[in-house]
C-alpha positions as CSV (number, residue, x, y, z in Angstrom):
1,X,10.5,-38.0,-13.3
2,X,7.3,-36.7,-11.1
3,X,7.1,-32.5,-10.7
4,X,5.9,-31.7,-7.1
5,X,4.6,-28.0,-7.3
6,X,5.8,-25.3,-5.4
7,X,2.1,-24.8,-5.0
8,X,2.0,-21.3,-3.5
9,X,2.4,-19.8,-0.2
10,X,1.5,-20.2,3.4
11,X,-1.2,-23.2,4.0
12,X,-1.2,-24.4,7.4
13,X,-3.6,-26.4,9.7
14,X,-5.0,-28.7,12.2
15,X,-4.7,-31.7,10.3
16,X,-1.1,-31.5,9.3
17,X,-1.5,-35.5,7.2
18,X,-4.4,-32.7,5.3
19,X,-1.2,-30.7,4.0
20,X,1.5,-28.6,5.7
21,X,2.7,-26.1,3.1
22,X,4.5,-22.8,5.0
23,X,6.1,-20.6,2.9
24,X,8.5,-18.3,4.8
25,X,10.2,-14.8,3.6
26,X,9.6,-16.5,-0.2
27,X,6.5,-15.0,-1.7
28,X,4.9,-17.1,-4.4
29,X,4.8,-15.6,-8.2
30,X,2.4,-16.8,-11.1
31,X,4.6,-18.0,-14.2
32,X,3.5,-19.1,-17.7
33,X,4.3,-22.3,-18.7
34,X,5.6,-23.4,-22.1
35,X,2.1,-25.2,-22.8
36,X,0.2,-21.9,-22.1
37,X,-0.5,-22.8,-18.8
38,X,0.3,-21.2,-15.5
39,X,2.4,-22.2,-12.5
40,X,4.2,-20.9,-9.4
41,X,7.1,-20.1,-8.6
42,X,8.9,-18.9,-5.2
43,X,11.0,-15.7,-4.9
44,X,13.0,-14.5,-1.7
45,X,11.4,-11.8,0.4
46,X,12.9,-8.3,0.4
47,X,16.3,-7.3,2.4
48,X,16.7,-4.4,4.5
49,X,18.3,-1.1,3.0
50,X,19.3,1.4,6.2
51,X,18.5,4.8,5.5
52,X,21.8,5.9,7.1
53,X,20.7,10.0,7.5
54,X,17.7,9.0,8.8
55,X,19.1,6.6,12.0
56,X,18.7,8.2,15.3
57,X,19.4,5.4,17.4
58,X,22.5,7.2,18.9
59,X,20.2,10.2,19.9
60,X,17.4,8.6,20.7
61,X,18.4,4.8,21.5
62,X,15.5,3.8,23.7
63,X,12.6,5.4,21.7
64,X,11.4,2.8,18.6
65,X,9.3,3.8,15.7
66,X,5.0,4.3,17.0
67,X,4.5,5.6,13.5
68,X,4.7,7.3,10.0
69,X,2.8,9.6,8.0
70,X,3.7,10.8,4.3
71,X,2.4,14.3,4.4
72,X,1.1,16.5,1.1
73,X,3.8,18.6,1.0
74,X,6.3,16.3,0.6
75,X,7.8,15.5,4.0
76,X,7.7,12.2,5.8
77,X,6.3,12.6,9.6
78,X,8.0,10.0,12.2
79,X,7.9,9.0,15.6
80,X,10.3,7.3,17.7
81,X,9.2,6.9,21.3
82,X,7.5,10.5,21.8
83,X,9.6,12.7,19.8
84,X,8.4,13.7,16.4
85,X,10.3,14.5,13.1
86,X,10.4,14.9,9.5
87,X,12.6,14.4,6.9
88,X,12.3,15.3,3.2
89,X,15.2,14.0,1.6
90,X,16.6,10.8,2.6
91,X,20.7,11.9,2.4
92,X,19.5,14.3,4.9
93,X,18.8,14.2,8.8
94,X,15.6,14.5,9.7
95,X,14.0,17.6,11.6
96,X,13.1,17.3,15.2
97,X,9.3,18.9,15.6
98,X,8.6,18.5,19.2
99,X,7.6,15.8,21.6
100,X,3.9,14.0,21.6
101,X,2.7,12.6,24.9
102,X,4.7,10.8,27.8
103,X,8.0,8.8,27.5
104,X,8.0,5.3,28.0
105,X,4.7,4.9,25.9
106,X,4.9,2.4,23.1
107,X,1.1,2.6,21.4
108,X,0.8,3.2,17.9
109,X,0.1,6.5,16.1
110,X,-2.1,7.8,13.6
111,X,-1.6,11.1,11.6
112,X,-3.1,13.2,8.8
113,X,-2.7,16.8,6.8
114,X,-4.8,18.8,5.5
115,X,-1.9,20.2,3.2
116,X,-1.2,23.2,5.8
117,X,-1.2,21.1,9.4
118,X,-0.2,17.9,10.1
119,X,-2.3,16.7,13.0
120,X,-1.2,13.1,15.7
121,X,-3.1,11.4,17.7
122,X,-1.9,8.7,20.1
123,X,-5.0,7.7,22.6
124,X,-5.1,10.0,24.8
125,X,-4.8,14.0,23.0
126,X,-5.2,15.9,19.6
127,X,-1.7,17.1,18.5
128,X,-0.8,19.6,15.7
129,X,2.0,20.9,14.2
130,X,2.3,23.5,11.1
131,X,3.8,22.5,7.6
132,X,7.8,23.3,8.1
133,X,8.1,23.9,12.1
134,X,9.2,22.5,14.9
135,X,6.5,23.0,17.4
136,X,3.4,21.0,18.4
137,X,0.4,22.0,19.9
138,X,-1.7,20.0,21.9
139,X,-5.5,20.5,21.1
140,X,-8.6,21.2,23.9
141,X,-11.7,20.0,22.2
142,X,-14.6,21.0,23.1
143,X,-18.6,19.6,23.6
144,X,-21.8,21.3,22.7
145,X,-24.4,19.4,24.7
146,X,-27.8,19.4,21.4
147,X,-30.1,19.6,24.4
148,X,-29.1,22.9,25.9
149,X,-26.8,24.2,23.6
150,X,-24.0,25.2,26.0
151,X,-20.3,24.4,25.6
152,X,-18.1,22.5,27.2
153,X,-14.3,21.7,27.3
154,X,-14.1,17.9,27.6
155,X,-11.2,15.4,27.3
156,X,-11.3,13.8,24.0
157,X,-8.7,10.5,23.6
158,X,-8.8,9.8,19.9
159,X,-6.7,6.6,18.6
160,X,-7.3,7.3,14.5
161,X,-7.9,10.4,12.8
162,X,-8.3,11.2,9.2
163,X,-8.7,14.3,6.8
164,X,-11.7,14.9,4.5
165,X,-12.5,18.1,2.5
166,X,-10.2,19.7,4.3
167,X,-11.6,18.6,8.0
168,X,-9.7,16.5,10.5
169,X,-12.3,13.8,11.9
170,X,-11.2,12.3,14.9
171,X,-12.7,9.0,17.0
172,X,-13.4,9.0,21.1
173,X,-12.5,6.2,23.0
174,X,-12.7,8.7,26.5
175,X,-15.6,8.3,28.9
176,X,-16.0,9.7,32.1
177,X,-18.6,8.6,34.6
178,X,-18.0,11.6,36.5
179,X,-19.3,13.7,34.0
180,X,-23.1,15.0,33.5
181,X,-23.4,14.8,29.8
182,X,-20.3,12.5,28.7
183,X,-19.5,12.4,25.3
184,X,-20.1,9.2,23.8
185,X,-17.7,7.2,21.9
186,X,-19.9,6.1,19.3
187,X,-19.2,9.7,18.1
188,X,-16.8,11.4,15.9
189,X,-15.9,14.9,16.5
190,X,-13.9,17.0,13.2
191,X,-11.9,20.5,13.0
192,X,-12.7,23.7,11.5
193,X,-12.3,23.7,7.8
194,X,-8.7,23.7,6.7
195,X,-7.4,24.3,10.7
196,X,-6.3,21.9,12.7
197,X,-5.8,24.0,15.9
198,X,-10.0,25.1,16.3
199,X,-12.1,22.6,17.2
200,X,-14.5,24.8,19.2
201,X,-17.2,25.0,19.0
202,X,-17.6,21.5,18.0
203,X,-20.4,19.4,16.5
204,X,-20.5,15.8,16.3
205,X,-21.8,13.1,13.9
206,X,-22.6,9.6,15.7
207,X,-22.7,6.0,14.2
208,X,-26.5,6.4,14.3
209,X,-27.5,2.8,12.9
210,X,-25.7,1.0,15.7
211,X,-24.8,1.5,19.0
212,X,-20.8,0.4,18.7
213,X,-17.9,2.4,19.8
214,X,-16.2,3.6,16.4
215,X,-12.6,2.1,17.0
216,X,-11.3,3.3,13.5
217,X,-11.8,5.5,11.1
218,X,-10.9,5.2,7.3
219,X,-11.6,7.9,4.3
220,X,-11.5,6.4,0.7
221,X,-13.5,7.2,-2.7
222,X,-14.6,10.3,-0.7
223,X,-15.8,8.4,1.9
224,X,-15.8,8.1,6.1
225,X,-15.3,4.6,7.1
226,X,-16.6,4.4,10.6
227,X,-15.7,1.0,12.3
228,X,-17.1,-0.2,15.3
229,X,-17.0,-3.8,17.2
230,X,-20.5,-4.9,15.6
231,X,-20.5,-3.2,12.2
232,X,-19.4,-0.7,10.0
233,X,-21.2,2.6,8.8
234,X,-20.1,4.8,5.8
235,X,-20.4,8.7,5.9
236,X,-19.7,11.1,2.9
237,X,-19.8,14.9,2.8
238,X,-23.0,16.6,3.2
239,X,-22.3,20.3,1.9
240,X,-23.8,21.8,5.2
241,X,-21.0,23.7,7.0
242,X,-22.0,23.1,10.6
243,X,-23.1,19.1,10.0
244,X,-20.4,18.4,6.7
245,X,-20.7,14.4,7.1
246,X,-24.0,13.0,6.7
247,X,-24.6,8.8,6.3
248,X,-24.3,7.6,3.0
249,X,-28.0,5.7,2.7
250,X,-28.5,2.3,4.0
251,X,-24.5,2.1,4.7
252,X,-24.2,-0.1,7.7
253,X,-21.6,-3.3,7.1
254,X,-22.5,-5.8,9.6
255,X,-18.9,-6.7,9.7
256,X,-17.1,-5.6,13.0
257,X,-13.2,-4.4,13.7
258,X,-11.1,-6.9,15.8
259,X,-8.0,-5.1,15.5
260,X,-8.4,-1.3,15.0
261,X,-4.7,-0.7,14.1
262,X,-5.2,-3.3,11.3
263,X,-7.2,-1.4,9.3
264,X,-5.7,0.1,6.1
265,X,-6.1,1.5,2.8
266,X,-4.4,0.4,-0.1
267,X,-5.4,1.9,-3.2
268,X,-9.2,2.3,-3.7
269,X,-9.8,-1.2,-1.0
270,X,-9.8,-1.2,2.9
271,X,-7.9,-4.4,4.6
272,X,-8.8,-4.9,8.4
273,X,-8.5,-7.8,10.5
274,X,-12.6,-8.1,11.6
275,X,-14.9,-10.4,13.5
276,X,-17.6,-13.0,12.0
277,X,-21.6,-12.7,12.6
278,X,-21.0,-16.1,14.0
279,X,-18.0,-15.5,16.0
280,X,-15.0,-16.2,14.0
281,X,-11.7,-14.2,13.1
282,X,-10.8,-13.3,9.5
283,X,-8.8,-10.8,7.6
284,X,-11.4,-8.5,4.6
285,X,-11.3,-6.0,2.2
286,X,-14.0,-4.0,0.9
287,X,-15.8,-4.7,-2.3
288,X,-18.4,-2.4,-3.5
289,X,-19.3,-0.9,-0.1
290,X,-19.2,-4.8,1.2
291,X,-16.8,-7.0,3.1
292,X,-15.2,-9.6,0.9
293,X,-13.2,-12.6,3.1
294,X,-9.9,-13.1,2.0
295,X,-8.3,-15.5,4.7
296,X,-8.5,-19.1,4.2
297,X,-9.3,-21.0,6.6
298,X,-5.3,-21.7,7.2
299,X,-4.7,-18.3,8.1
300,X,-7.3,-18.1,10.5
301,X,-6.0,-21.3,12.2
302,X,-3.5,-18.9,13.7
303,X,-6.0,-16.0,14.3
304,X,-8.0,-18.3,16.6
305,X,-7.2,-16.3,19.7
306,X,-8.9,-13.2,19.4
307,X,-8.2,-11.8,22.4
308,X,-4.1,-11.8,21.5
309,X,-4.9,-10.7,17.9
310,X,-6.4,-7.4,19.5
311,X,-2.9,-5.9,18.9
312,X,-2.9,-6.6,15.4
313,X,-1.3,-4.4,13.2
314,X,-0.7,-3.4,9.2
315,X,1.4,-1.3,6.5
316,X,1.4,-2.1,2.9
317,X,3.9,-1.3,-0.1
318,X,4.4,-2.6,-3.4
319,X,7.0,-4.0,-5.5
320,X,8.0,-5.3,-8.9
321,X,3.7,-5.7,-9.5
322,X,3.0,-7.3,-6.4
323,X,0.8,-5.3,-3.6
324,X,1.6,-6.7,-0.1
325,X,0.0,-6.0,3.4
326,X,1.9,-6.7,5.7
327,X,0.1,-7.8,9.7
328,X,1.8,-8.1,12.7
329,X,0.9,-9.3,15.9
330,X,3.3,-9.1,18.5
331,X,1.0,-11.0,21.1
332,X,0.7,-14.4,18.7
333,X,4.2,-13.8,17.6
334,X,3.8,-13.9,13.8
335,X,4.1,-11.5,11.0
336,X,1.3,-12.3,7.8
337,X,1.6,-10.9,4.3
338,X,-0.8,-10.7,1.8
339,X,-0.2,-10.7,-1.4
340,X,-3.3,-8.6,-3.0
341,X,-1.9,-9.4,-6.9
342,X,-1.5,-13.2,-6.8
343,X,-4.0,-13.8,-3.5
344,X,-1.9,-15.8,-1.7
345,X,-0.6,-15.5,2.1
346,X,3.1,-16.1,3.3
347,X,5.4,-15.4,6.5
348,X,7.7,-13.1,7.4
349,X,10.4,-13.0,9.7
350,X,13.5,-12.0,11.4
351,X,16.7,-13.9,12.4
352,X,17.8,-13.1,15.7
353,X,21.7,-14.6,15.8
354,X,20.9,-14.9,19.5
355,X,19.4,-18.8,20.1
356,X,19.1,-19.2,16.1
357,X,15.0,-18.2,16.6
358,X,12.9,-16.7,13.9
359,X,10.7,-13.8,15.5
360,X,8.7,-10.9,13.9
361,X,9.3,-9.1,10.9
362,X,11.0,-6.2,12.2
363,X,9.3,-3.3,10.5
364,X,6.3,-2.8,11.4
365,X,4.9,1.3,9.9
366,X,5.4,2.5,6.6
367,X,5.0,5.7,4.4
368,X,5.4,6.5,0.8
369,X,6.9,9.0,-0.8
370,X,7.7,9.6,-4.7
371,X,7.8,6.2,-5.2
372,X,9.9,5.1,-2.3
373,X,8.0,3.1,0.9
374,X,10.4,3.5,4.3
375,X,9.6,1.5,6.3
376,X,10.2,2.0,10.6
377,X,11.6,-0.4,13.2
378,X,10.2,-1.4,16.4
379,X,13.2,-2.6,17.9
380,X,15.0,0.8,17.2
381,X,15.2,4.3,15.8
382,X,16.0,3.4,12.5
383,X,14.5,3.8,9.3
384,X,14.9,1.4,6.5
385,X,13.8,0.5,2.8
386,X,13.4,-2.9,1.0
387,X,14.9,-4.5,-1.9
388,X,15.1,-7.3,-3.8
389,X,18.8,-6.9,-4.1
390,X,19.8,-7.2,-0.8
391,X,19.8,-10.4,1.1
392,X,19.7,-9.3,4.7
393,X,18.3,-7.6,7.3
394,X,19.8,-4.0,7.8
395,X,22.0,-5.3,10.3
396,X,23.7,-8.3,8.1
397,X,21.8,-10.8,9.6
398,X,20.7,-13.4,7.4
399,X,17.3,-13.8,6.4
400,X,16.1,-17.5,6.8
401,X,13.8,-19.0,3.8
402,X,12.1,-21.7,4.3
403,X,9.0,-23.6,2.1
404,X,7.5,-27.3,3.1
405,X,5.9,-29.1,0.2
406,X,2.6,-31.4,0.2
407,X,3.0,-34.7,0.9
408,X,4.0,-37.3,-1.3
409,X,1.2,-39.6,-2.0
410,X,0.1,-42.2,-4.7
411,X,-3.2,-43.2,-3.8
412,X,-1.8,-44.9,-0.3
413,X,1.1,-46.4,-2.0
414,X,5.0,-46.2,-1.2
415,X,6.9,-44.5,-3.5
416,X,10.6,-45.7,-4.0
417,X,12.9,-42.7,-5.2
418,X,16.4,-42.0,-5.8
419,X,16.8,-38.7,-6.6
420,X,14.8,-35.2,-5.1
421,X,15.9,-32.2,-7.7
422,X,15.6,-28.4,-6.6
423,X,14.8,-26.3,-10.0
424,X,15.9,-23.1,-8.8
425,X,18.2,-20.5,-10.0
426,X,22.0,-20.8,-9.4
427,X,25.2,-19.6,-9.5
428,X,24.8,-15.6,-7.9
429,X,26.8,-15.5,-4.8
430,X,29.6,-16.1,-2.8
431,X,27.9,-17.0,0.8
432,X,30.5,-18.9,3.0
433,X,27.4,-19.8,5.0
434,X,27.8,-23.4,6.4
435,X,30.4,-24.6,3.8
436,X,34.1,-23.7,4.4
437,X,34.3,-23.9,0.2
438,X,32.1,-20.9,0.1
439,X,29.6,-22.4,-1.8
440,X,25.7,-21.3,-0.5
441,X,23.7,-23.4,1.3
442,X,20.6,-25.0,0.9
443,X,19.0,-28.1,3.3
444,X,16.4,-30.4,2.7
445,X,14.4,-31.9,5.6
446,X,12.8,-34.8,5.4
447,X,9.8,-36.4,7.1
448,X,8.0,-39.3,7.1
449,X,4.4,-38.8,8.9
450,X,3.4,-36.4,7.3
451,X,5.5,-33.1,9.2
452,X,4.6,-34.8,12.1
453,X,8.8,-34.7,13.2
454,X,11.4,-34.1,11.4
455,X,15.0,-35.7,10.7
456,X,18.3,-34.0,10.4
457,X,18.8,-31.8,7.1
458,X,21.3,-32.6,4.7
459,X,23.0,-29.6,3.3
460,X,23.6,-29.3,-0.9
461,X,25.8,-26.1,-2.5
462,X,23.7,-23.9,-4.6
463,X,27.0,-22.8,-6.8
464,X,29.1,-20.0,-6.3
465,X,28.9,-16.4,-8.4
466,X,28.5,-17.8,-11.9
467,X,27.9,-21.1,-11.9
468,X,24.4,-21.0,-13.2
469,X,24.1,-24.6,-14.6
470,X,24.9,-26.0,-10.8
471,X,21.7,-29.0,-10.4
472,X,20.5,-29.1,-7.0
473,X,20.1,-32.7,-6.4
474,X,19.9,-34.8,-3.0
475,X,20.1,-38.5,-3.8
476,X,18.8,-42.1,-2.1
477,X,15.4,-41.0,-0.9
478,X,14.4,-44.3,-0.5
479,X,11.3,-45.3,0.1
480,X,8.4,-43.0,1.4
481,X,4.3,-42.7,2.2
482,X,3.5,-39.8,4.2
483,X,7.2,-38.3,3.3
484,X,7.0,-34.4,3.2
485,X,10.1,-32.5,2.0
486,X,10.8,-28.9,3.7
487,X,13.6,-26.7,2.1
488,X,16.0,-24.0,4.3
489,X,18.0,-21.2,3.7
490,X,19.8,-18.7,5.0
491,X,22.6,-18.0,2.4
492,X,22.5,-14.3,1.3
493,X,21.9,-14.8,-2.0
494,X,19.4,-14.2,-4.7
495,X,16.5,-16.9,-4.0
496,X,14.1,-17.8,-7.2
497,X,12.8,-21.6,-6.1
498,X,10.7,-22.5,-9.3
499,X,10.2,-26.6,-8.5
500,X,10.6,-29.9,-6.9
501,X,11.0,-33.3,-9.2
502,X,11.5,-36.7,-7.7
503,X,13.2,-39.6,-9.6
504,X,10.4,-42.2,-9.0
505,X,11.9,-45.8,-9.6
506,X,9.0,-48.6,-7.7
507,X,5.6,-48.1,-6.4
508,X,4.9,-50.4,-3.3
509,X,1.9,-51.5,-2.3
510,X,2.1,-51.7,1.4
């Protein structure tokens, strides 16, 4: 009996005879081994909980979720097309706060507090509601030119904001030809102290070691993260009340931003989706004021179009140990997860009933609160939460799991085998999925050059609700080179795939 590992998650490339190993809606968990070793198991992805108080897709059917902001105080900030809410209990409605912008606009969001005011930006104004009401404001900025000291109003069309010692600090992306003294948008521009609605008069701290447009802005350990298309520079608080922000030293990260809605912070580490000094795409984190890699070379196979990965973008949560961020990019059509505690990349997905297709992982902004992540949709005005517990998306649809395994080689030889066995765990539900017996359903797929094409899957039961001894076993294998397995399913049950054995009876020489 030979073990073939369930060797992780996602690895994917040009040369497919190299290895073709996706992993999708499983993510890969770290086991230890009865000899003290280590191994990896698979575990189904998350279902989809709706937050049933919280759907306002009969009110608001056309409008989708554009973002989500935990505040301070305890109340969790949404957007659905461009009306704002917030909720603070989740057996409750939420609270409608006003309306941000023009209908019919579908950009992300960014949002902060400063434990009074909750302030939204959207690309084109400065909006700012107070803790508890239901009215925004929107905010006139304006610009002190340093050479003459006069003050202007000026349009100011921030896509990120954050709050630091009690400032809002926003980004520009506005420029306007027309004007004398345009602000630049390798500025930043940040409130009054502890007051979101003054902004006047206004100073501004620049990117002064690089000439890039900032096209995100981050705060962590105390910190302003200013990230242009070149490089990055770091500010921290200065203790001067009309200049608070001063550079932090020699600060500048030549590491650019692709995507500026990728960028995230997860704990005390920033995730974005940046460029290389040479011109290539990867996904890093900082580490120690530096920018560590963390995609392999598999993951950025698919990132290869940076022009479509532009629209990337990221939410994070964790679960049962593991810390995930989650990317989506509408534009290559795939949804990424990173699995920060094991290192490891894997897929996500929806099932759309419609044509049997897989598509993107439907929610796409998060915020947590006491312990809870909700999570928004972007095909609707719904709010959701994960668990492990349930086995579908919030509208029943099945979610499809799927893992290919390396190839099956012995130094060039055939192998002859009777017998490929599924160690996984059985016996936990009642799925009438593909089996009029209403056993669950898993498939095996078979190829033989190497994932080149693929033949017709042959279905096996998984065992109904308590049968946990049922062996998962397809037999007469036959004989096989380049033979890669791939395992399917879409039965809503638990999923906990731990390995693959084959029943080796002949080597072959040719």
């Amino acid at each position: 009996m030979t073990k073939i590992n369930l060797t992780g998650g996602q690895y994917m490339g040009r040369s497919l005879d190299e290895g073709w190993i996706e992993c999708l809606n499983l993510y890969p968990e770290k086991v230890e081994t009865p000899d003290g070793s280590s191994d990896t198991i698979l575990i189904g992805a998350p279902g989809q909980q709706l937050v049933t108080a919280w759907d306002l897709s009969a009110s608001n059917p056309t409008g989708y979720c554009r973002g989500m902001h935990a505040s301070s105080w305890g109340a969790v900030y949404m957007l659905f097309g461009n009306q704002l809410y917030y909720a603070t209990d989740p057996n409750y409605p939420p609270t409608y706060v006003g309306v941000i912008g023009s209908p019919g606009v579908n950009t992300p969001v960014k949002m902060a507090d400063n434990g009074t005011h909750m302030a939204l930006v959207d690309g084109q104004s400065i909006y700012v509601t107070t803790r508890g009401t239901s009215s925004v404001t929107v905010v006139n900025v304006s610009y002190t030119d340093q050479s003459t000291g006069l003050t202007t109003t000026t349009t100011v069309a921030p896509t990120h904001i954050v709050m630091l010692g009690g400032y809002f600090i926003v980004n520009n992306t506005y420029l306007n030809p027309a004007q004398s003294n345009p602000p630049s948008n390798t500025q930043c521009y940040f409130s009054n102290l502890f007051d979101g609605y003054h902004w006047q008069p206004i100073s501004t701290f620049t990117a002064q070691g690089s000439a890039d447009p900032v096209l995100s802005l981050q705060v962590f350990n105390d910190q302003v993260w200013c990230q242009g298309v070149k490089r990055f520079e770091i500010f921290q608080q200065s203790g001067d009340l009309n200049i608070p922000f001063q550079p932090l030293g020699f600060s500048m990260v030549n590491t650019g931003i692709l995507a500026p809605y990728s960028s995230l912070v997860f704990g005390s580490t920033l995730y974005w989706l940046g460029t290389t000094s040479n011109g290539g795409v990867a996904v890093y984190r900082s580490n120690n004021g530096s920018a560590e890699r963390i995609s392999d070379h598999s993951t950025e196979y698919f990132l290869r179009n940076p022009i479509a990965a532009k629209d990337m973008i990221s939410w994070c949560y964790s679960q049962e140990g593991h810390d995930f961020i989650v990317l989506t990019s509408h534009n290559l059509g795939l949804t990424y997860v990173f699995d920060a505690t094991q290192g490891e990349w894997h897929w996500r997905s929806r099932y759309l009933a419609s044509g049997n297709l897989n598509n993107l992982y439907e929610p796409q902004y998060a915020a947590s609160l006491n312990g809870q992540t909700y999570c928004g949709l972007y095909t609707s005005a719904r709010i959701v939460v994960l668990n492990l517990d349930v086995y579908t998306d919030w509208d029943g649809n099945q979610i499809v799991r799927e893992h290919t395994l390396p190839v099956i080689a012995a130094e060039l030889q055939g192998i002859v085998h009777d017998q490929f066995i599924l160690q996984m765990e059985t016996g936990y539900g009642n799925s009438i999925q593909g089996d009029p017996a209403g056993y669950p359903q898993i498939t095996l797929y078979q190829s033989d050059n190497a994932g080149h094409t693929w033949g017709t899957g042959q279905d096996m039961p998984m065992g109904q609700s308590g049968q946990f001894g049922q062996r998962v076993i397809w037999w007469r294998r036959g004989f096989a080179r380049l033979r890669s397995y791939k395992l399917h399913s879409s039965a809503a049950v638990r999923h906990v795939w731990i390995a693959a054995y084959i029943n080796s009876t002949a080597l072959k020489g040719k």
